[in-house]
N, C-alpha and C positions, 0 to 999 in steps of 0.2 A: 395232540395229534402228530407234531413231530416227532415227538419221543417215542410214539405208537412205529411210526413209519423207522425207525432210524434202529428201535430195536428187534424190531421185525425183520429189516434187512439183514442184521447182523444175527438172524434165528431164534433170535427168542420168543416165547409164546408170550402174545399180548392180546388183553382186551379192553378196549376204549370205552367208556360210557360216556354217553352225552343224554342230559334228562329231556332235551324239545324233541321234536319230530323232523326238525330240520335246520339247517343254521342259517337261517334267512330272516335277521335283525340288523334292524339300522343302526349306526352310531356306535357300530363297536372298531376298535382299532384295524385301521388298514393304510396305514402306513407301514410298506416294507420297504424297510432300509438296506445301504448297501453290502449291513455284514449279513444279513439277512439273504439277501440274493447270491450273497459268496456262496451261502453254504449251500441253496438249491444246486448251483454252476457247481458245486464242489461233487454234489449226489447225481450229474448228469442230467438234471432235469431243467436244466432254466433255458431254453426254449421251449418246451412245452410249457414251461411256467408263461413265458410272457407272449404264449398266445392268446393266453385268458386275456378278458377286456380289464386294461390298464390306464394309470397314465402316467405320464415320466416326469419329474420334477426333480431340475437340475439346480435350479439356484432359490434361496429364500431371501425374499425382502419384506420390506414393513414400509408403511405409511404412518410417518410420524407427526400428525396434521397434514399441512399441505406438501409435506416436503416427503419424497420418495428416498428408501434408503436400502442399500443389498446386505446382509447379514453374512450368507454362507454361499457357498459353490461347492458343489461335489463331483464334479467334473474329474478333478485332479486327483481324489482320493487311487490309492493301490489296489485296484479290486478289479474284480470286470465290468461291474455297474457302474458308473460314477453318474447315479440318479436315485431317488425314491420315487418306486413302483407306489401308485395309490389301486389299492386294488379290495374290490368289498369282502370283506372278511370271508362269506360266505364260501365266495370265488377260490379264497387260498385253501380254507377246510376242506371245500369238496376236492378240490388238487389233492391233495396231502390224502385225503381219504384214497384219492381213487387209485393210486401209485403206492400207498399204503398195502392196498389188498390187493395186488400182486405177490406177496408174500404169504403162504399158506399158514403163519404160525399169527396172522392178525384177523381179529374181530371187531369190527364196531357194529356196538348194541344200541339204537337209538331210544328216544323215550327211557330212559332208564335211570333212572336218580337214585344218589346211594341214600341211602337211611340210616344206614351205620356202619359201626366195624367191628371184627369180630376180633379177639383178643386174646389168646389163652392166658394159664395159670399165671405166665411171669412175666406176662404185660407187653408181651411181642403182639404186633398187629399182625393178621393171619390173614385177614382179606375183608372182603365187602358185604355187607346185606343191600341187595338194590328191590327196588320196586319200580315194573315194568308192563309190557304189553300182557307177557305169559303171567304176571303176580308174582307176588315175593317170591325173592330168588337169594341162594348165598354163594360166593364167588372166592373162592381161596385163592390165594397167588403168597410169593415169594416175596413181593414189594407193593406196596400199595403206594400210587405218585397220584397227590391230591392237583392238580392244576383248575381247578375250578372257580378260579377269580378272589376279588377283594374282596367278597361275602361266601366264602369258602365252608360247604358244607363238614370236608376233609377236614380243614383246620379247626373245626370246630368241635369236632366230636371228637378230636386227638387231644382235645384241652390243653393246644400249644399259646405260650404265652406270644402275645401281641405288644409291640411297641408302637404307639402313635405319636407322629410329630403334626399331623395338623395341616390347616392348608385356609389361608382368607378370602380364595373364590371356590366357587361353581359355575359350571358351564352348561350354556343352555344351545343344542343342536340344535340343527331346522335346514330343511332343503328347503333353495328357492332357484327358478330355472336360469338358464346361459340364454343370452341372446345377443346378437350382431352387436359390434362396439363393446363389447366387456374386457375388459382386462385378461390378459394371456395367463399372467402368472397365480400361483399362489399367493398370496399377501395378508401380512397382518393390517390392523387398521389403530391407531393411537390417536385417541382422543381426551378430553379431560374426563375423567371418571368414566372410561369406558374402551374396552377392547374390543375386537371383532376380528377373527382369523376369519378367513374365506380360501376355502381350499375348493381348486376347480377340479370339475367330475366331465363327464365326455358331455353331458350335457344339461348339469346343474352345479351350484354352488352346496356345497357344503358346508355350513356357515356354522362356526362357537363364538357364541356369545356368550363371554366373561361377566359376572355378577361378584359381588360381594357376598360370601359365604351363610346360607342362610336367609337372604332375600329371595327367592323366589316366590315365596307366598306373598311379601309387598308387594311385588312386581305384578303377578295375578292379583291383588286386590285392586289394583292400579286399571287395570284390565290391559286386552292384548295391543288397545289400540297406542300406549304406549312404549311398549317392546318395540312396536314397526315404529316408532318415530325418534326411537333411540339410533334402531339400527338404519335408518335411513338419514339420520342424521350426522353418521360416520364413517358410511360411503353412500354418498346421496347420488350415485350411478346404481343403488339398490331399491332405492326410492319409488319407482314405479311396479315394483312388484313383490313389497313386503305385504300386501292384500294378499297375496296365496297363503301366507299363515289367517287359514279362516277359523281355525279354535285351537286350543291351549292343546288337544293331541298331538296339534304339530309341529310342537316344541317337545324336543327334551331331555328331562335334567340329570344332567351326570355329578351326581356328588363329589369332590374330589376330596381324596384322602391319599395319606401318603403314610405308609407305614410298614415294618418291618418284623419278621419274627423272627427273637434273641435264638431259638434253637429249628433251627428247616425239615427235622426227622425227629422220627421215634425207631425203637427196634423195630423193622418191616415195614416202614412209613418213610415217605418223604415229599415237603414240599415242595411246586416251583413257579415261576412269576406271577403274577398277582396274589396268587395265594399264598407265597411267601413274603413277598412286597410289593404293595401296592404304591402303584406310581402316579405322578402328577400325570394332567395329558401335554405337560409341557415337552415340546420335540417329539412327540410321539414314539417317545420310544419304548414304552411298555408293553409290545407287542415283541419287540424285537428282543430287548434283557428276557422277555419269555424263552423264546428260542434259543439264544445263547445259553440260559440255564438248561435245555431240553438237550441242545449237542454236548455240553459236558458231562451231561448225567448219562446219556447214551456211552460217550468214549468212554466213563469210570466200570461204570454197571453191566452194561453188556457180558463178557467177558463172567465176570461171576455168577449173572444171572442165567446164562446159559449152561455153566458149568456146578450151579445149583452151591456155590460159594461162600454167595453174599454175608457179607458182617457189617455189623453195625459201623466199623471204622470208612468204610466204602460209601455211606452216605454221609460221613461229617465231614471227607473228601470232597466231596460235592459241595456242601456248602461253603467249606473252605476254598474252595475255586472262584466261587461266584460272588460270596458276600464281596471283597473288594470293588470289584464295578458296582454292585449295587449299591455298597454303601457313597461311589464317589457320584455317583448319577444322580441318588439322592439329594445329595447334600448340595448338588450345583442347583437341584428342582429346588431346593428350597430357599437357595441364596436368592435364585430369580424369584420365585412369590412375596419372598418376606420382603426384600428389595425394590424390585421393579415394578411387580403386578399390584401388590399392597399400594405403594405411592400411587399410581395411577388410575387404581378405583377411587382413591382419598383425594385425588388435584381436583381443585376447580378450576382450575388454566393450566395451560399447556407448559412444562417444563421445555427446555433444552434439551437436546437428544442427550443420552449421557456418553461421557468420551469415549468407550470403547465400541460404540453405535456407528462415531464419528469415526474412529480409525479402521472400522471394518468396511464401510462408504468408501473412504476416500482411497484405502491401498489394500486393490483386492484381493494382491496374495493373500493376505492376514484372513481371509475369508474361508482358506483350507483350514482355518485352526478350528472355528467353531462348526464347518462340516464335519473333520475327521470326527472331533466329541458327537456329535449327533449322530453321522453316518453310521459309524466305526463301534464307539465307545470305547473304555476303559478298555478292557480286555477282549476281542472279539475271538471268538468261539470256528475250530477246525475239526472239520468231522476226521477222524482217526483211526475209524473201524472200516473192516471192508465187509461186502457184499459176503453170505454165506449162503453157497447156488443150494 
């Protein structure tokens, strides 16, 4: 949808498929971070952005047993934000949509799921086969950009090769409400053999409950009434109202995988975030390397795809930009799983915080380091194209 918006702006004829009727599902990323909001401020829209219902999150801490610890501040970063916007995914789509079509050269086709692709003689991708409200339909275009997630129909019918690194939890979502006396902040929760992020919404918790990769069907054999005694056990100020999980609907399981594809395009093809790499939900930033990928492929592509250009060297450009942050994102998602998350599903008692836990507690400077990495990332992304009236 940014790509939709960004290359529209800059004149090029774009059409969006999304296969639902509407984008109104829980549990998908909404954390926007603050290179995230640069670029809305960048496009002129971030007041109308942060009129939508939000909520600001300025610093991250953890509960490491009994003991309160501060992680990051983004207060300080260089940007206009120095917070992450929580905002329901839905909320940002229809934004992006509706500011989107302002521009005469964009469509979004709802209900529309592609089926395939169309290929000619020498193996260039030509466009889409979609099936929709009117029935099959075939959609030619100049580039086909698969962003369709970690189960990527795009990816899959382009028989791009996938690299898997793996991941030793799953997490399990569930709203439970906000009431008088809760805690202000966001906060993780560390216990032996068990995590709990609780991210606060205007007026419910947001809760990921970390499992060991694979157990969720022990856990339901277990039944639910052991889930609320886990998590009530490791913030037992949750304890009087993990009864609103009344059946296993309202839990649910985000598989986590992390993984990368060796090659991001074909001739007339290109992928980008999740569907080119799927991210841990660690930091939440798999929403946002989306969008960083979405403004790069806008500032390379625009320009030839208006001018009807494009070659295949202008989409390995694109992933040549992007792989670095991805590949460094990754590799820190996975030093923390294999590392930190792994030990902590495996302790049966409580470790020591580990020292750099300790040195981000006790001298808060040292707290912009692990903002900027989360906020910011490796490489953050500047829109470079202007408006074409």
């Amino acid at each position: 949808m940014m790509l939709g918006l960004l290359l529209a702006r800059a004149g090029v004829r774009v059409v969006v498929l999304e296969k639902h009727a509407d984008f109104l599902r829980d549990f998908r990323g909404d954390t926007v971070h603050p290179s995230t909001l640069e670029v809305v401020h960048e496009l002129g829209l971030l007041d109308a952005f942060l009129a939508r219902p939000h909520q600001k999150l300025f610093e991250i801490g953890a509960m490491f047993g009994e003991r309160r610890m501060m992680v990051a501040d983004f207060r300080f970063l260089p940007v206009t934000c120095g917070f992450i916007a929580f905002m329901p995914q839905w909320e940002f789509l229809d934004f992006l949509a509706d500011e989107a079509r302002r521009y005469p050269g964009f469509e979004l086709r709802m209900q529309s799921r592609v089926t395939g692709l169309m290929e000619d003689e020498r193996g260039r991708i030509t466009g889409v086969h979609t099936e929709g409200p009117d029935g099959a339909q075939s959609i030619r275009a100049d580039l086909v950009v698969g962003a369709d997630g970690r189960r990527s129909d795009v990816r899959t019918a382009a028989k791009l090769a996938v690299r898997t690194f793996g991941a030793p939890m799953d997490v399990l979502w569930m709203r439970l409400s906000r009431q008088p006396g809760d805690p202000e902040q966001t906060l993780g929760y560390i216990a032996p053999g068990r995590l709990l992020v609780a991210l606060r919404r205007e007026d419910y918790w947001q809760c990921a409950f970390v499992i060991p990769k694979g157990d969720f069907a022990v856990l339901q054999a277990a039944g639910l009434e052991q889930l609320r005694a886990r998590i009530a056990g490791i913030a037992p100020w949750l304890s009087g109202r993990v009864q609103e999980l009344r059946e296993w609907n309202d839990v649910k399981l985000l598989t986590v995988a992390v993984d990368r594809l060796d090659t991001w395009w074909r001739p007339g093809l290109l992928c980008l975030g999740d569907a080119a790499h799927a991210m841990s939900p660690i930091g939440g930033v798999g929403i946002n390397l989306a969008i960083q990928d979405a403004v790069a492929a806008a500032n390379s592509l625009a320009g030839p795809l208006r001018t009807g250009a494009l070659i295949d060297a202008h989409l390995a450009a694109v992933q040549k930009r992007r792989e670095f942050p991805t590949r460094v994102t990754q590799r820190a998602q996975l030093l923390i799983q294999n590392v930190v998350i792994r030990s902590v599903l495996a302790s049966t008692g409580l470790p020591e915080p580990p020292l750099v836990l300790r040195l981000l507690d006790r001298f808060p400077r040292l707290r912009r380091i692990p903002a900027r990495l989360v906020g910011m990332g490796a490489r953050p992304e500047h829109v470079s194209i202007d408006a074409v009236s």
